[in-house]
C-alpha positions as CSV (number, residue, x, y, z in Angstrom):
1,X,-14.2,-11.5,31.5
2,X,-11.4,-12.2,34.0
3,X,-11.7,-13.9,37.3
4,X,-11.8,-12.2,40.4
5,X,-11.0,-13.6,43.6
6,X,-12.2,-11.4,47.1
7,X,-10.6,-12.2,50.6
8,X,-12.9,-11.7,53.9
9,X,-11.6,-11.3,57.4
10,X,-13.2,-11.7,60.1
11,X,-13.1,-9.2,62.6
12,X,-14.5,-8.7,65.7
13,X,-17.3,-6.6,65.4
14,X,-18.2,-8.3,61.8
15,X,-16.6,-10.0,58.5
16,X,-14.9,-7.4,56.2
17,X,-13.7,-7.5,52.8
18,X,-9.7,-6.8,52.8
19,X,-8.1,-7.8,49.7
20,X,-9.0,-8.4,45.8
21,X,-6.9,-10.1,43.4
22,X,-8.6,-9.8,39.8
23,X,-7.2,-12.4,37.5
24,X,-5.4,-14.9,40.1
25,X,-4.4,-17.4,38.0
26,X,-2.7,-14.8,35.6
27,X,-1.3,-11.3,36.1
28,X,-2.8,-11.2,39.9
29,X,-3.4,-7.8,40.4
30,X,-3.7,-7.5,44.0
31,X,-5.3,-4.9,45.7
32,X,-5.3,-4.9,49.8
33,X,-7.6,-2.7,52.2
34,X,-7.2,-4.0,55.5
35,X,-8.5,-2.6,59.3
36,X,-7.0,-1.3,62.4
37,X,-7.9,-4.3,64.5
38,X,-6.7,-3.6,68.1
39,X,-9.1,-2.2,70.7
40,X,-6.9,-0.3,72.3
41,X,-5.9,1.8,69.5
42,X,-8.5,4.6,70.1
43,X,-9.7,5.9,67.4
44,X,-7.7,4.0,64.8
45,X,-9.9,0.8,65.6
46,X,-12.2,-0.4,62.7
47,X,-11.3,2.1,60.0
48,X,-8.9,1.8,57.2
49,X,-5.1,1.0,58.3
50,X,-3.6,1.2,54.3
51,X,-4.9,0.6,50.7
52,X,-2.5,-1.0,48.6
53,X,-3.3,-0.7,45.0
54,X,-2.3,-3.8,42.5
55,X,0.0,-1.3,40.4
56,X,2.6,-0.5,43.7
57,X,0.4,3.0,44.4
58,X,-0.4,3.0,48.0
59,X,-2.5,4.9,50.7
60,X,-1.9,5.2,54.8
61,X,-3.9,6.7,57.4
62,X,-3.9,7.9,60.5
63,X,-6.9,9.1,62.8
64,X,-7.3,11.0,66.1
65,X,-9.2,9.4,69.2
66,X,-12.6,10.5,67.8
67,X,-12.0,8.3,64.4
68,X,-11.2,11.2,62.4
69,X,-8.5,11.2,60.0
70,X,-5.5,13.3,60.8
71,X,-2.8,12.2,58.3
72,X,-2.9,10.9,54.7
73,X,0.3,9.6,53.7
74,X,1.1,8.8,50.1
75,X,4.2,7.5,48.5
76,X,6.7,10.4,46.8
77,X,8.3,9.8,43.7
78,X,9.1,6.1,43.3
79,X,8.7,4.8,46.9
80,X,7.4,1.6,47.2
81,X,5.3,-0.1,49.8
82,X,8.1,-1.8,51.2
83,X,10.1,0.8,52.2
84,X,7.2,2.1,54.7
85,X,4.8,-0.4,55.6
86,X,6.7,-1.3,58.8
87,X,7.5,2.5,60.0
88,X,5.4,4.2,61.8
89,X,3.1,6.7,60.3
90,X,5.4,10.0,61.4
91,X,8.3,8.0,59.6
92,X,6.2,7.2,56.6
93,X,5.4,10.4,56.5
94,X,8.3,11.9,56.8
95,X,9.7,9.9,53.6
96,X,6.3,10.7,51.5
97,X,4.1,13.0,50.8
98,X,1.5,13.5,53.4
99,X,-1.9,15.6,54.2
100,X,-2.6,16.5,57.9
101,X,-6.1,17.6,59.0
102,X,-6.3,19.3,62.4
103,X,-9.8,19.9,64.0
């Protein structure tokens, strides 16, 4: 049984669990899951900003002012996490492959 290892922020409106690492003192496979936490992001505020899987596979989103989502962006062929996780989500998008929903 390997050891698992679970990171909790804190965020305003309560603690939430953003990151697992299962086996930290070995192969640390890392998995992070973190929050929009600015206010004044409508919509985007308290739901998923990214998932970030502990084999490079990774996950961003996008939501209107009601909270829903409006873009899934997924990485296309072999692009990694570093290449977007500092653009915005058009730019991301633009380089991956990415699902709009429209309401």
């Amino acid at each position: 049984m390997s050891k698992k290892q679970e990171t909790v922020h804190r965020y305003a409106w309560g603690d939430f669990q953003i990151k697992t690492v299962v086996d930290p003192d070995g192969a640390a496979l890392t998995t992070e899951y973190p929050l929009y936490d600015v206010p004044s992001e409508t919509g985007k505020y308290m739901h998923r900003k990214h998932l970030l899987r502990a084999n490079g596979a990774w996950t961003r989103y996008d939501y209107d002012t009601d909270g829903r989502e409006t873009v899934i962006v997924a990485p296309f062929n072999d692009l990694n996490w570093d290449s977007v996780k500092n653009l915005t989500i058009a730019a991301a998008a633009a380089l991956g492959r990415a699902n709009y929903y429209d309401y």
